[in-house]
C-alpha positions as CSV (number, residue, x, y, z in Angstrom):
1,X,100.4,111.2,83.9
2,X,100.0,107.4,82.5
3,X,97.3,106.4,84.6
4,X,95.5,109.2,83.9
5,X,95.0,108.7,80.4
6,X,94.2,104.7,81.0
7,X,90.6,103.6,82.3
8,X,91.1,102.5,86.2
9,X,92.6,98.7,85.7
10,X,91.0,96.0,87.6
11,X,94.9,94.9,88.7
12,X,98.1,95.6,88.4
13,X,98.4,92.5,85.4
14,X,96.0,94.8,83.3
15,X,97.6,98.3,83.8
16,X,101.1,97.2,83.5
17,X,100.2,95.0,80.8
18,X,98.7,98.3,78.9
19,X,101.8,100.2,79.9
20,X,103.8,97.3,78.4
21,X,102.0,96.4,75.5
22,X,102.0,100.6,74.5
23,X,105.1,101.1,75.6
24,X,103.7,104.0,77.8
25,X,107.2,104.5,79.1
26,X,108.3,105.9,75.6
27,X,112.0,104.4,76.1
28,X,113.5,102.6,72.5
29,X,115.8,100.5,74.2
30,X,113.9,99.1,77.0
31,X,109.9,98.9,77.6
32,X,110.9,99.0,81.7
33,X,111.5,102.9,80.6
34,X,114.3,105.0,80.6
35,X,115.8,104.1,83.7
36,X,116.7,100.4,82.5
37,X,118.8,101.1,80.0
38,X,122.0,99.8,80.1
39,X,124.0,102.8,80.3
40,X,122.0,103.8,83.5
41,X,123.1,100.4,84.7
42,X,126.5,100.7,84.6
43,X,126.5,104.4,86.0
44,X,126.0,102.3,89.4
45,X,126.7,98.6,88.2
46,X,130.0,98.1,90.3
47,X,128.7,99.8,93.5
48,X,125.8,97.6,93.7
49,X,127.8,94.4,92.7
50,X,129.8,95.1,95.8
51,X,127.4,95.4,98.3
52,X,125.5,92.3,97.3
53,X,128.8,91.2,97.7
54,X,129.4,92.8,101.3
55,X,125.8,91.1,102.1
56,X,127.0,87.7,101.2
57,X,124.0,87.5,99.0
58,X,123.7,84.0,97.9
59,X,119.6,84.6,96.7
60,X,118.7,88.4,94.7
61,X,115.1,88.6,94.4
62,X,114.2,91.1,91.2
63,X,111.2,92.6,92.2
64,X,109.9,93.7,89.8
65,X,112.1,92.4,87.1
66,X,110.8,94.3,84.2
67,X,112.9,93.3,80.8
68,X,116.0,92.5,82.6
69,X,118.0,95.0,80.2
70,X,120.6,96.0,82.6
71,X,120.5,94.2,85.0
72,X,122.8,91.0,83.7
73,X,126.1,91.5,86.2
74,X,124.4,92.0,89.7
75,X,122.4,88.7,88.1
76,X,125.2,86.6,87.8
77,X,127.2,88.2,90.8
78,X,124.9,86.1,92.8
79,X,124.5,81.9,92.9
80,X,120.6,82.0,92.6
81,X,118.6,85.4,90.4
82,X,114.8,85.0,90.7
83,X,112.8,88.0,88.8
84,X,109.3,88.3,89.6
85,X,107.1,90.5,87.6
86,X,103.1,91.0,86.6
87,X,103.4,91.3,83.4
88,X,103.0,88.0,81.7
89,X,104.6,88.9,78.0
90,X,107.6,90.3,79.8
91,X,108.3,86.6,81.9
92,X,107.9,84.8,78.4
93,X,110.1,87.7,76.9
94,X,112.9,86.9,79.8
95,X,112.4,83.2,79.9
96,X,113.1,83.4,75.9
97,X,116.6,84.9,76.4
98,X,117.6,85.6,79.5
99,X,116.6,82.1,81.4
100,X,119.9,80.1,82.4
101,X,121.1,77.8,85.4
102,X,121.1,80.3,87.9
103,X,118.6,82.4,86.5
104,X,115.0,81.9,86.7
105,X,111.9,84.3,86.4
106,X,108.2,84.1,87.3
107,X,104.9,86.3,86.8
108,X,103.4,87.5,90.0
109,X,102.1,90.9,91.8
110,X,105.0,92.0,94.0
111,X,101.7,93.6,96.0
112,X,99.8,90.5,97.3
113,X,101.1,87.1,95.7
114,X,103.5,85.2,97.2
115,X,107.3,85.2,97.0
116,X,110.4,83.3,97.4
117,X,112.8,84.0,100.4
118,X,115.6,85.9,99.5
119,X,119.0,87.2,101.1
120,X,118.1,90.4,99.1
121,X,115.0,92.2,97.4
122,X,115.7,94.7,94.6
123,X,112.5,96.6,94.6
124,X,114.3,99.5,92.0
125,X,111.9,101.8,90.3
126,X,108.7,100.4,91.3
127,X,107.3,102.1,94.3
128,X,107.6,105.1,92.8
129,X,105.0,104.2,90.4
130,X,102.4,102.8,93.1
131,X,99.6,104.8,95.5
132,X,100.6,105.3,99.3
133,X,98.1,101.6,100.1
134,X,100.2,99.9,97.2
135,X,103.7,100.6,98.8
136,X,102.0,99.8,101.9
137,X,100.8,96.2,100.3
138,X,104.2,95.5,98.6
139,X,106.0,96.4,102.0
140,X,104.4,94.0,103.9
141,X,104.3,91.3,101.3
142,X,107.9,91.8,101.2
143,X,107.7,91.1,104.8
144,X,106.1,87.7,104.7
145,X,108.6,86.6,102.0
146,X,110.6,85.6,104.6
147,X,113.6,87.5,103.1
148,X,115.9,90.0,105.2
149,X,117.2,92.7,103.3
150,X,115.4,95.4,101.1
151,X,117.1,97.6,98.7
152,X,115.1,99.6,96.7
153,X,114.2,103.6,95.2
154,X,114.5,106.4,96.8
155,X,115.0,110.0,96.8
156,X,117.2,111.1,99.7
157,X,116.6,115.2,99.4
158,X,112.7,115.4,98.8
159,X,110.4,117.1,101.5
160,X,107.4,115.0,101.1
161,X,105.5,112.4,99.0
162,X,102.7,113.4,96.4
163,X,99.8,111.0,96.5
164,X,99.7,109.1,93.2
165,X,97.3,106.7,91.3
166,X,99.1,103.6,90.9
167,X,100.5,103.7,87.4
168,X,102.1,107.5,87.7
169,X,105.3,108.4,88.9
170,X,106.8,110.9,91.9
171,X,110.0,110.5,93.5
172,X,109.5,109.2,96.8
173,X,111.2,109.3,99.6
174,X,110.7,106.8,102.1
175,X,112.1,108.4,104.7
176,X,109.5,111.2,104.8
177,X,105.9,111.3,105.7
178,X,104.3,108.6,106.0
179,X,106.4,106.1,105.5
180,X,109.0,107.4,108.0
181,X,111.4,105.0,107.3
182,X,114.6,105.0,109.7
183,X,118.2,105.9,107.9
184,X,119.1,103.2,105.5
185,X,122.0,101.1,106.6
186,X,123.8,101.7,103.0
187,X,123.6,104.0,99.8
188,X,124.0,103.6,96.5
189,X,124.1,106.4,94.3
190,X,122.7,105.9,91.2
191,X,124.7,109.0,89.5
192,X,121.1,110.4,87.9
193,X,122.3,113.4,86.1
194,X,120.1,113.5,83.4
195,X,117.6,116.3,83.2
196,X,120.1,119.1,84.2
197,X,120.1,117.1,87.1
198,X,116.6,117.1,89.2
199,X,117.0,113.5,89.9
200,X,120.7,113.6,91.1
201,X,119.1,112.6,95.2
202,X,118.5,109.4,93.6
203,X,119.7,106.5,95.7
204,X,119.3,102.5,96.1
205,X,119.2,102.8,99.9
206,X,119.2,99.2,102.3
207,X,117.1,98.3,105.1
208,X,116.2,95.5,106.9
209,X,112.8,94.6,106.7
210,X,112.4,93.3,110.3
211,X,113.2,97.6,110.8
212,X,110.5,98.8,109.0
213,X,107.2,100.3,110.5
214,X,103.6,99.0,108.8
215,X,100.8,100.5,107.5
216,X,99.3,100.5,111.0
217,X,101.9,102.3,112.4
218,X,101.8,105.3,110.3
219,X,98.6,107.3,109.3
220,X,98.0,108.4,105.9
């Protein structure tokens, strides 16, 4: 796994900045990895549009942004895109070329710094890197955003979560131990065939966050 071969980072910054910089996620067309490609977008690009829609979504938070490479139409379906991410190259990168009226980007940890209300977080493909205490972190920082809705990764059909080192990968399910999440209130189906299809349980699922539980209530 990444974070195995990488020296324990002092912060996020540093280990997705190594990830980054080596390109760790071994994708040509995107350093966000595989997932952000633009033909993975538009496997699920008009779904999403429309529930942003359905959610009257007048504020997306992107969180984390990555290199905004597929991205583009959900952005602009909304009036006001904000991407957050830790990596400081990858804010320059986006404010270079990707920066307009309605768009706007700035570096932060999506784990402890603060953030700007939204109607909507898209947390997509990020939990799934971090430890159990990391989603637990994000999760509650999402929380004191001040925003309502969450939609982010998960994988409807797994068992249970692997512990991970922040940095690696599993496919989580939030719904299983110990998050315990309740039933999410919407799907998206992310159409992940790839791979002879191991990943095809992948979803963008919805919840409130007011409906989530905390670290305290769950044991882990």
């Amino acid at each position: 796994m990444i974070a195995d071969r990488l020296h324990p980072p002092a912060d996020h910054r540093a280990l997705f900045g190594e990830i980054y910089r080596r390109n760790l996620w071994g994708d040509a067309e995107s350093v966000s990895g595989p997932g952000s490609t633009r033909a993975r977008g538009t496997d699920f690009m008009a779904e999403l549009v429309a529930l942003l829609r359905r959610l009257d979504t007048r504020t997306l938070l992107d969180a984390p942004c990555g290199d905004f490479n597929w991205i583009a139409e959900a952005a602009d379906a909304v009036e006001r895109y904000v991407g957050i991410d830790v990596v400081p190259e990858l804010i320059e990168h986006n404010l270079d070329l990707h920066r307009t009226e309605r768009r706007s980007f700035a570096r932060a940890d999506i784990s402890r710094d603060p953030l700007p209300a939204a109607d909507v977080i898209l947390c997509r493909d990020c939990l799934v890197h971090f430890s159990t205490p990391d989603v637990w972190a994000t999760l509650a920082n999402f929380r004191r955003s001040g925003s309502r809705w969450l939609l982010t990764t998960t994988f409807v059909e797994r068992d249970g979560n692997e512990e991970i080192r922040t940095g690696s990968w599993r496919p989580l399910n939030l719904q299983a131990a110990p998050f315990h999440f309740p039933p999410p209130l919407e799907l998206v189906d992310e159409r992940c065939t790839h791979t002879g299809g191991i990943y095809r349980d992948k979803r963008l699922a919805l919840w409130e966050l007011s409906s989530l539980p905390t670290a305290e209530m769950s044991q882990y």
